[in-house]
N, C-alpha and C positions, 0 to 999 in steps of 0.2 A: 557099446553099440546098441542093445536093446533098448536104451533112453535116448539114442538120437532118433531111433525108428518111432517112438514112442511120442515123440516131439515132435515129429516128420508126422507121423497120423493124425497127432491132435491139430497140427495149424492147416493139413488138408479139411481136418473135417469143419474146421473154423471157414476154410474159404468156403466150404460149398455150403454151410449154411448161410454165407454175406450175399452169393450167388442164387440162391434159392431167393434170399431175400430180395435182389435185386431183380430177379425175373419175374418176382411177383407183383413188384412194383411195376415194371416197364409194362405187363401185363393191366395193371388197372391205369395206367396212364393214357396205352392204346387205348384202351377199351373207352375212358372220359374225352380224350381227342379224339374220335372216332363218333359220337356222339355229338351229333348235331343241335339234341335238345339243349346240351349245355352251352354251345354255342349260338343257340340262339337265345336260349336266357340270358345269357352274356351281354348279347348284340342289342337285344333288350331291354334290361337293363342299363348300359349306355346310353342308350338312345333318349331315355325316361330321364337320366341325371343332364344329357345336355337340354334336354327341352327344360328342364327345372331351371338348371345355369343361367337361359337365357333369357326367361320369364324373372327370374332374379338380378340379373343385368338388366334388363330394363325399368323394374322397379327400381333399382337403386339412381339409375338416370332421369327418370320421375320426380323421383325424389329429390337429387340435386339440383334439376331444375327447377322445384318448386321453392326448394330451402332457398337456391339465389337469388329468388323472383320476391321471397319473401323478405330475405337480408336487405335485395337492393330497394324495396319498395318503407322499410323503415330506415336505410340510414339518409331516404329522400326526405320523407318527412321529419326524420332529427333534425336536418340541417333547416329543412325549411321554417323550422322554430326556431332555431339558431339565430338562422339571418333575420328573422322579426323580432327577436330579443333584441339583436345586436341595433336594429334599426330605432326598434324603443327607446335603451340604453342612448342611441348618439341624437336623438331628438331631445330628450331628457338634459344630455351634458349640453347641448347650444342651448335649449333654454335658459337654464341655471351658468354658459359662459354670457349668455346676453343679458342677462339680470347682473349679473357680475359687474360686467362691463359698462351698464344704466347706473350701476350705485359712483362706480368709480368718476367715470363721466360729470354726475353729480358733485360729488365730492372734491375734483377739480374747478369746480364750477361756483362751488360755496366760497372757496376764499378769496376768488374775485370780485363777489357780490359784496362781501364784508368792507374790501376795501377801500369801494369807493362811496 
């Protein structure tokens, strides 16, 4: 019996030291919500990170629209050198098929001359 009383007193004294604990807290918890500074620090500081967010949202759409403005303005002029290659390139091949077609011309031409 004297070590159940004895076990009986030590887990009381355990609860009222968790409870002492705990009323000390609920105490500095009032006491920080109860305080309007920190809640206005808070409110504050919120207020400071959405204006940053959205000063950051707009740059980054800045941005986007510049990079597009800049992507679509070089792949105008890639192509546009493209299609004047391409157009050089097919002036190039009818010349060189028109000369072609001048030799052959020719060359049909000689062995008629031969024979008569």
């Amino acid at each position: 019996m004297p070590t159940d009383y004895g076990n009986t007193k030590k887990s009381l004294q355990q609860l009222d030291q968790q409870l002492n604990a705990l009323e000390a807290q609920s105490q500095r918890f009032n006491a920080l919500s109860a305080s309007q500074r920190v809640y206005s620090d808070f409110d504050s500081r919120q207020q400071m990170n959405e204006a940053e967010i959205n000063k950051l949202t707009l740059a980054i759409k800045q941005l986007r629209l510049k990079t597009s403005d800049d992507i679509r303005q070089k792949v105008t002029v890639f192509v546009d050198q493209q299609q004047q290659q391409l157009k050089r390139l097919l002036l190039t091949t009818r010349h060189e098929m028109a000369a072609i077609l001048e030799q052959m011309a020719q060359a049909d031409t000689l062995p008629m001359q031969r024979a008569q």
